[in-house]
N, C-alpha and C positions, 0 to 999 in steps of 0.2 A: 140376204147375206152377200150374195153376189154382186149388187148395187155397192151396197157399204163396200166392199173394199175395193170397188172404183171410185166411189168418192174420198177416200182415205188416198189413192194414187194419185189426184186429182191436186192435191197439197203441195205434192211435190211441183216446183214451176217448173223444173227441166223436162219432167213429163209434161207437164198440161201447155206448153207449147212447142216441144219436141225440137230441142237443139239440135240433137244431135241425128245429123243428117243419114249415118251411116245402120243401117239393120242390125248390125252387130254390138256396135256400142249402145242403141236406143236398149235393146233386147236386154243389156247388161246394166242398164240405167234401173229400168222393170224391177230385175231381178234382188239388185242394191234394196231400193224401194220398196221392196215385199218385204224383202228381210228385216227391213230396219221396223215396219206396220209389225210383222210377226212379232221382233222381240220387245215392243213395246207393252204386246197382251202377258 
């Protein structure tokens, strides 16, 4: 279950080669990214 929803985060290209440089925005990129997996189930 845990694989699968790195491979589902893996989709997104801003995660899978990490634009953005900063801890904080990466962290809020994630968090966009779950939510958006979430409301697709």
């Amino acid at each position: 279950m845990v694989e699968n929803a790195f491979a589902r985060l893996k989709h997104f290209r801003a995660l899978a080669t990490r634009y953005d440089k900063l801890k904080r925005n990466y962290e809020s990129t994630v968090s966009l990214a779950c939510a958006l997996i979430w409301l697709k189930l």
